[in-house]
C-alpha positions as CSV (number, residue, x, y, z in Angstrom):
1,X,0.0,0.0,0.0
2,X,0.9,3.5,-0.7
3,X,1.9,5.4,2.5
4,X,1.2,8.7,3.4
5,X,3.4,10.8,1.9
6,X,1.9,9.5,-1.8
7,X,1.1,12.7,-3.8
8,X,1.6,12.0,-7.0
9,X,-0.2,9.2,-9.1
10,X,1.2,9.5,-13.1
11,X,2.5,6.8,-13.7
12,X,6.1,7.8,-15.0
13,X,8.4,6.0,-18.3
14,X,10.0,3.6,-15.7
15,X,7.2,2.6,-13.9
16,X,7.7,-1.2,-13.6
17,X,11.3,-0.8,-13.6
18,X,12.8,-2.4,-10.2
19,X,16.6,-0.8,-9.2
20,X,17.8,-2.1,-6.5
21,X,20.4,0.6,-5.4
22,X,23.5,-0.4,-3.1
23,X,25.2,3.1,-3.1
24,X,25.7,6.0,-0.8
25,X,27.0,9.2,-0.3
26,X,25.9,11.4,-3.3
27,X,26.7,9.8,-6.6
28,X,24.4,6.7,-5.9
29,X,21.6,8.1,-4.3
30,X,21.7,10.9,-6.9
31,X,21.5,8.3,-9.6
32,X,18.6,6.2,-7.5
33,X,16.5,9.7,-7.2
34,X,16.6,10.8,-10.8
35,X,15.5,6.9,-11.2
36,X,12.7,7.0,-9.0
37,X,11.3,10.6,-10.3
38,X,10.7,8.8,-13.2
39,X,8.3,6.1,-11.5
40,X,11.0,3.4,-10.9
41,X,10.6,1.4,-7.4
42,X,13.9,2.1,-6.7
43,X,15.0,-0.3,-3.3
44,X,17.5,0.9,-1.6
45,X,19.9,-1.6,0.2
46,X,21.3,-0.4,3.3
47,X,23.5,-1.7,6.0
48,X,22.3,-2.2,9.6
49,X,23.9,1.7,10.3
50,X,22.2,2.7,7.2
51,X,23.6,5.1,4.4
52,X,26.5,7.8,6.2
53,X,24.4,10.6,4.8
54,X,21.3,10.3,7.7
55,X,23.9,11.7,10.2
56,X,24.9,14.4,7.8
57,X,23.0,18.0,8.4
58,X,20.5,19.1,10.3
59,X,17.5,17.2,10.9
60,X,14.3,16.6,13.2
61,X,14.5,13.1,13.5
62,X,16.9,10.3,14.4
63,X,18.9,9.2,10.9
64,X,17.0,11.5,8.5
65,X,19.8,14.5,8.1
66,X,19.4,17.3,5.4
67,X,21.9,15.6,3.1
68,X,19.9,12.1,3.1
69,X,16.7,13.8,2.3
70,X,18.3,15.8,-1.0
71,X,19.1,12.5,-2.4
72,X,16.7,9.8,-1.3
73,X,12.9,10.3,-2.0
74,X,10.8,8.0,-4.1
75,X,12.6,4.9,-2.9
76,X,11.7,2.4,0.0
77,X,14.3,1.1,2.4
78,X,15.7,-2.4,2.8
79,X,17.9,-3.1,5.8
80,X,20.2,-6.5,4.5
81,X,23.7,-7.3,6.3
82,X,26.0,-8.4,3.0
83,X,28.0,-9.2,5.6
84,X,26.1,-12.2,6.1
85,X,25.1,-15.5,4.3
86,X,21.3,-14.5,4.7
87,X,22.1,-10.8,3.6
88,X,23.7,-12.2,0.1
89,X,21.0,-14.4,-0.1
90,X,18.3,-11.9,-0.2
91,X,20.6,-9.9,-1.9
92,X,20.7,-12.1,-4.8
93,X,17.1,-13.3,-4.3
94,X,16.2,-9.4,-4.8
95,X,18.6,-9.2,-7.9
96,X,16.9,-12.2,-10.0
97,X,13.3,-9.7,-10.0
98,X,15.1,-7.0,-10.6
99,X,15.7,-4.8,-13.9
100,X,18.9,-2.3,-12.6
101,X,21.4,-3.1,-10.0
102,X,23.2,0.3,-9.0
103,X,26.1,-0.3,-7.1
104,X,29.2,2.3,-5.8
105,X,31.0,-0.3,-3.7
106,X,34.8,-0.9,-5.2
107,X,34.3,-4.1,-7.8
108,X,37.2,-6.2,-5.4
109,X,35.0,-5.4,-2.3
110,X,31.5,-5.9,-3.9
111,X,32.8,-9.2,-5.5
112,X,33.8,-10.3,-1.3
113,X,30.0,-9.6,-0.4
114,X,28.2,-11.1,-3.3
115,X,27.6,-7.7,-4.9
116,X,29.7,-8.1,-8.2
117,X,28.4,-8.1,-11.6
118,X,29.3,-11.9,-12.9
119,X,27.5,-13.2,-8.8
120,X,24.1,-11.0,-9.6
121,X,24.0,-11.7,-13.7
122,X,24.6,-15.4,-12.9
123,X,20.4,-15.5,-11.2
124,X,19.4,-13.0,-13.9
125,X,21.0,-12.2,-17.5
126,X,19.1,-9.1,-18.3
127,X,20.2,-7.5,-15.6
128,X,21.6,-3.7,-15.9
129,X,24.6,-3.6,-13.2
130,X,25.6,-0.1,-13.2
131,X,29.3,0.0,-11.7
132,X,29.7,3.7,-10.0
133,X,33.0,4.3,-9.4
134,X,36.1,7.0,-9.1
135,X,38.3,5.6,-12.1
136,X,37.8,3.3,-14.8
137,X,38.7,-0.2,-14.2
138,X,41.3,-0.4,-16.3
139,X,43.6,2.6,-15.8
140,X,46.4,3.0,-13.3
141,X,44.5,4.9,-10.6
142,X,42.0,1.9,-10.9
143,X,40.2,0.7,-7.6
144,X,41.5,4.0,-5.6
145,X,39.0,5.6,-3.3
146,X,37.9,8.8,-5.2
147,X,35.8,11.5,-3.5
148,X,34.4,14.6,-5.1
149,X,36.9,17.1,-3.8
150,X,39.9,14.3,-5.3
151,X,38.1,14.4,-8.9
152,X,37.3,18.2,-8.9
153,X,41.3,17.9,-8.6
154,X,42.2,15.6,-11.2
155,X,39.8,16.5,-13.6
156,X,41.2,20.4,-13.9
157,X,38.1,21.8,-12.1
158,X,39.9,22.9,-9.1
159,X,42.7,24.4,-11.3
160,X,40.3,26.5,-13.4
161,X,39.6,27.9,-10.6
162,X,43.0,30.1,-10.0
163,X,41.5,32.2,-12.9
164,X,39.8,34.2,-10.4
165,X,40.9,33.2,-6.9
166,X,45.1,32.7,-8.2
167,X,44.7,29.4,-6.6
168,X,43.3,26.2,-7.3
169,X,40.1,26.0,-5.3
170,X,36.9,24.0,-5.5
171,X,33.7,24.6,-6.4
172,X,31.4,24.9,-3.8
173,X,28.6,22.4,-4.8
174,X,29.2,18.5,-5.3
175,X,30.0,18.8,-9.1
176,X,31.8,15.0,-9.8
177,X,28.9,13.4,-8.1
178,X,26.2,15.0,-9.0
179,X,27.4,15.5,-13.0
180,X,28.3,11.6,-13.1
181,X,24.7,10.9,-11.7
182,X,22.9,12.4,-14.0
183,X,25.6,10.6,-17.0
184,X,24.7,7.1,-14.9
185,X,20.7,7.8,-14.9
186,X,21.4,8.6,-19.0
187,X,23.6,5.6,-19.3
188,X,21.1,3.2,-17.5
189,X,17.9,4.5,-19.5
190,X,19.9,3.6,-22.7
191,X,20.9,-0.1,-21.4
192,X,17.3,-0.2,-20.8
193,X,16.3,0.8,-24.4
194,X,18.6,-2.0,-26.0
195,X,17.5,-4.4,-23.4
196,X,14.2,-4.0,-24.7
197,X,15.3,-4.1,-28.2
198,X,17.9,-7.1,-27.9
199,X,16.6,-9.2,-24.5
200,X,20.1,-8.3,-23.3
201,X,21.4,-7.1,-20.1
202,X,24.8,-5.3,-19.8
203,X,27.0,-4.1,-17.2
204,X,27.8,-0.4,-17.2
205,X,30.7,1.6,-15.7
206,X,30.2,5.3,-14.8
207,X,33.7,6.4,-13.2
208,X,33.8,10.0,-11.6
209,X,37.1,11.0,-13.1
210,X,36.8,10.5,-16.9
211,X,33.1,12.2,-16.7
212,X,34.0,15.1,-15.3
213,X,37.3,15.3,-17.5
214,X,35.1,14.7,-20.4
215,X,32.5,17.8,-19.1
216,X,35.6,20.3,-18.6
217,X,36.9,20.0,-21.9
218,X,33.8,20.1,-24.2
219,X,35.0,23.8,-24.8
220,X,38.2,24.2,-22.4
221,X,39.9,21.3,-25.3
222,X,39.5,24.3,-27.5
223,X,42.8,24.5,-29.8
224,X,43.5,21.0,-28.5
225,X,40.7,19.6,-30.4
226,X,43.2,19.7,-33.3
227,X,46.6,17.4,-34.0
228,X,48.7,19.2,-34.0
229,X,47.2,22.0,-31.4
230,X,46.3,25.0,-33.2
231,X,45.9,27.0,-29.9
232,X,46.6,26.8,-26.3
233,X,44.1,24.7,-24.2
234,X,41.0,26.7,-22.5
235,X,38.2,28.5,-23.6
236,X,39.2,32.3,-23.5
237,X,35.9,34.4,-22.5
238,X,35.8,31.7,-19.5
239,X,39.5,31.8,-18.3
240,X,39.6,35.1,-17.6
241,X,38.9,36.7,-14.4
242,X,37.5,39.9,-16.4
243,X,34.2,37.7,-16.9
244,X,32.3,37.4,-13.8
245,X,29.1,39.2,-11.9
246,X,29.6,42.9,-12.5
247,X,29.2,45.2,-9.1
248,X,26.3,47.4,-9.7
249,X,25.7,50.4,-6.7
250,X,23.7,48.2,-4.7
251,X,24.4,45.1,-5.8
252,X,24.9,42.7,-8.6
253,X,24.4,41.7,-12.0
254,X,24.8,38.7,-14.7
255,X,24.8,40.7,-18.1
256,X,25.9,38.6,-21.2
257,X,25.3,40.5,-24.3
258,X,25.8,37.8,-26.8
259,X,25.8,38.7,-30.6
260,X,26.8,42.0,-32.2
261,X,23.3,42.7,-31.8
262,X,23.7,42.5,-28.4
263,X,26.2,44.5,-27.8
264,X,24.7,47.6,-30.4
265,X,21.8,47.8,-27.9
266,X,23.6,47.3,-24.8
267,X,25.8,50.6,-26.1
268,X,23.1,52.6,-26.9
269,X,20.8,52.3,-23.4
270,X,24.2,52.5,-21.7
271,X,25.0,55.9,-23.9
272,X,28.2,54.5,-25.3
273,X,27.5,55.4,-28.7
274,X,31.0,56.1,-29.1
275,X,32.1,52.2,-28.9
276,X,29.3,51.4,-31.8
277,X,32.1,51.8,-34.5
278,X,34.8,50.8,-32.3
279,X,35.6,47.1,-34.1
280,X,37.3,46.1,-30.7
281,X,33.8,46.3,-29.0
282,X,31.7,46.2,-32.2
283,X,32.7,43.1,-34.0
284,X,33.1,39.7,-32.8
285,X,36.6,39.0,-34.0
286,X,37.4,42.3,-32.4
287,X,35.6,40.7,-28.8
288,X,37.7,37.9,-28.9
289,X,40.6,39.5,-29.5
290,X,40.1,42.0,-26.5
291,X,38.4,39.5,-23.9
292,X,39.8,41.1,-21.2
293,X,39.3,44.9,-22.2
294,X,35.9,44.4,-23.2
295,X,34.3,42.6,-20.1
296,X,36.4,45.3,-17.6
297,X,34.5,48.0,-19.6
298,X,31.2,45.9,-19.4
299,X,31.7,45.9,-15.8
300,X,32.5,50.2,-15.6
301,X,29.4,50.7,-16.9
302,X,27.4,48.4,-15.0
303,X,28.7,50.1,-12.0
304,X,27.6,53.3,-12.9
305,X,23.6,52.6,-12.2
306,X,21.6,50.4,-9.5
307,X,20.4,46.9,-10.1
308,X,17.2,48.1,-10.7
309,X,18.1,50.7,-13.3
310,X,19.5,48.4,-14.9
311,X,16.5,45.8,-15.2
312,X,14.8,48.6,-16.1
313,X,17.1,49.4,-19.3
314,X,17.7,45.9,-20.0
315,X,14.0,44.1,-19.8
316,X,12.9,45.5,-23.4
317,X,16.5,45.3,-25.2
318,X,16.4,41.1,-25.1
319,X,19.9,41.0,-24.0
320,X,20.6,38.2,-21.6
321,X,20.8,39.0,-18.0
322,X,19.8,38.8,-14.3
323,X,20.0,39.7,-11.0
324,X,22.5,37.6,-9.0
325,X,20.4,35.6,-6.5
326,X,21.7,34.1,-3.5
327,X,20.9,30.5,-2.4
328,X,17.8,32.0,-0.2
329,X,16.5,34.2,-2.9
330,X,15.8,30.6,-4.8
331,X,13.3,29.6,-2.4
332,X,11.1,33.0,-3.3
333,X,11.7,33.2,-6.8
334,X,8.9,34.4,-9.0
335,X,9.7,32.1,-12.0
336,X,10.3,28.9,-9.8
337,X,7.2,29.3,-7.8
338,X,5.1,29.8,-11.0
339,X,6.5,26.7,-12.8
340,X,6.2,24.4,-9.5
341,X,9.6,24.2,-9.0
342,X,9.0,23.6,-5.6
343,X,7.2,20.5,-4.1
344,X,5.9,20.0,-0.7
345,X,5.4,16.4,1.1
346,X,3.2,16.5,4.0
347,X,3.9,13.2,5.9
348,X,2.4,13.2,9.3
349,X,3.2,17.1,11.4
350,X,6.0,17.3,8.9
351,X,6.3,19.3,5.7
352,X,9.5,18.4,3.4
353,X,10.4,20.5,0.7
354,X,12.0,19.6,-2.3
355,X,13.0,20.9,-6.2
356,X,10.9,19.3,-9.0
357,X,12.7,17.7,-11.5
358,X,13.2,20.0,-14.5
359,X,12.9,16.8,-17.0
360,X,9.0,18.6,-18.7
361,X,7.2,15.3,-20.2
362,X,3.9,15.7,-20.9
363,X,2.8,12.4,-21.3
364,X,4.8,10.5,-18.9
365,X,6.0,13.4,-16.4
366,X,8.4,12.7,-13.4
367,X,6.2,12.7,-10.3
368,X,7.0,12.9,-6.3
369,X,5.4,9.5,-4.3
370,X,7.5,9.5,-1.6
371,X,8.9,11.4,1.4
372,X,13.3,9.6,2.1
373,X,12.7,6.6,4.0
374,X,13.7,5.7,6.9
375,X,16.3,3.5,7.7
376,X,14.4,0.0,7.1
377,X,11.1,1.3,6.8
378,X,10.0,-1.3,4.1
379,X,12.5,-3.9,4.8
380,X,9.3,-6.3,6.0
381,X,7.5,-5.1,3.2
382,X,9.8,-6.0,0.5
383,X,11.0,-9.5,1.4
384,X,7.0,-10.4,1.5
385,X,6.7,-9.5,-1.9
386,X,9.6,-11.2,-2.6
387,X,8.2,-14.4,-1.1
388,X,4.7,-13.7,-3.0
389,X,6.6,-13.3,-6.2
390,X,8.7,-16.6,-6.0
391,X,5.7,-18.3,-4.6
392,X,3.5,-17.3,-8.2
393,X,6.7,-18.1,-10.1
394,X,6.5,-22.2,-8.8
């Protein structure tokens, strides 16, 4: 039976599809999540102590921290010890009904506890085992422990960085994991597609380091992308401290005029007729050429006016911009509160909050059904309908 914190009934484009999800932290649970929006009854396997993120962040109940809850709705909770014989067993017993097997254990640990990919496939061979991991398998740095902060290092994150700061720093949101979830939900959805194409299951391996590598250098490969190089690496109007949120009296703004269309309008509200003809501010070959000059002069004149002069000049001109928002302006926002951007779960005296996923189908749309669970909520539920379920199969 549904429980109470049920609110949404659509069914979604996995609905049917079982993951069983043996992952924690971030990467895992962020990979289970964007699952489960999509209607899959995503199980999630956790140890008698139950996934490190319930003690991380504030929270009003025992083993439901702030960190668990951004990661973890729309799944149900099964307590097994892999530690044990019976904890494989029902492991392994869950794995043969199952479509998706996540799993962010290191492959030489996983294979120890009846978690690897040749133990599951062996009771079901159209299984999709999706191997999350730091490194690929077969690389030196293979079977290292890799955490977010190690991968933002490795990958060149960190280092772009020193553009603006002069130092290597990180980013302040977990980019590796949450980037490489998203690639692993994408991966599994594909599996899924050929499985029902070909009757074939496949294992999949999603490692941290080569996805975020891969994400830096779509435009940082830049002259690179070339043998021989034709320029240096990095994509100049991004490695440049010049670009960044121009300092208006009161506050601050994003501005981003774009074409040379752009820029002739953003002169002539500003009053700079006098850079119109100027072909370093005028043309784009001219732009490029004088990244630096052009964005500090960008940023002069954006100081010159408040923020909301400048919304007022800039709303009917159709050059990009925006007001810089902090993290506690999101949960006001105008636009986000029209679209439903924000959900709310009443389970009980408790209200969660949480973002909406900003996947827009119509026919089959992602859907909230349920509040994080807590640690074992469902485990009784679960190995019943895995004894109804062998029962009909004899």
């Amino acid at each position: 039976m549904p429980d109470s914190s049920t609110v949404d009934s659509v069914p979604g484009p996995l609905n049917g599809v079982r993951v069983l999800e043996c992952a924690s932290i971030v990467l895992g649970p962020m990979t289970g999540q964007l699952l489960g929006d999509m209607g899959a009854d995503v199980i999630k396997v956790e140890p008698p102590e139950g996934d490190l993120t319930r003690r991380i962040g504030p929270s009003v109940e025992d083993k439901m921290g702030a960190l668990f809850l951004g990661c973890n709705r729309n799944k149900r909770s099964v307590v097994l010890d892999l530690k044990t014989a019976v904890g494989q067993a029902n492991l392994a017993r869950l794995a043969a009904s199952s479509d998706v097997v996540l799993c962010s254990i290191r492959p030489r640990s996983a294979e120890r506890i009846g978690l690897g990919y040749d133990a599951l496939s062996a009771v079901n061979d159209r299984l999709i085992y999706c191997q999350l991991e730091g490194f690929g398998e077969t690389g030196p740095y293979a079977g290292k422990p890799a955490y977010d902060d190690i991968v933002q290092a490795l990958s060149g994150l960190a280092m772009l960085q020193s553009v603006v700061t002069r130092e290597p720093r990180y980013v302040p949101s977990i980019v590796a994991d949450k980037i490489t979830g998203v690639h692993a939900a994408y991966a599994i959805a594909l599996a899924l597609f050929h499985r029902e194409r070909t009757g074939q299951g496949q294992k999949i391996s999603m490692a941290m380091f080569e996805t975020l590598a891969a994400f830096n250098l779509v435009e940082h490969l830049w002259g690179h992308a070339l043998e021989p190089a034709i320029a240096p690496l990095g994509y100049p109007p991004v490695v440049t401290a010049a670009r960044r949120p121009f300092a208006t009296k009161d506050g601050y703004m994003a501005v981003m005029p774009y074409t040379d269309e752009d820029w002739r309008r953003f002169y002539q509200v500003s009053g700079r007729v006098d850079l119109l003809d100027d072909p370093r501010y005028s043309t784009l070959a001219g732009r490029q050429q004088n990244v630096g000059l052009v964005w500090d002069g960008l940023g002069d004149e954006i100081a010159k006016r408040t923020s909301a002069e400048w919304v007022e000049l800039l709303e009917t001109t159709d050059i990009p911009f925006s007001v810089v928002n902090s993290l506690g302006d999101l949960l006001t926002d105008p636009h986000l509160e029209r679209v439903g951007f924000w959900r709310r779960l009443t389970d009980g005296d408790r209200t969660y909050r949480f973002p909406a996923s900003p996947i827009g189908l119509t026919a089959s749309p992602p859907s909230l059904r349920r509040r994080p669970p807590r640690l074992g909520e469902h485990t009784d539920e679960i190995l019943r309908e895995l004894s109804t379920s062998e029962a009909g199969a004899r």
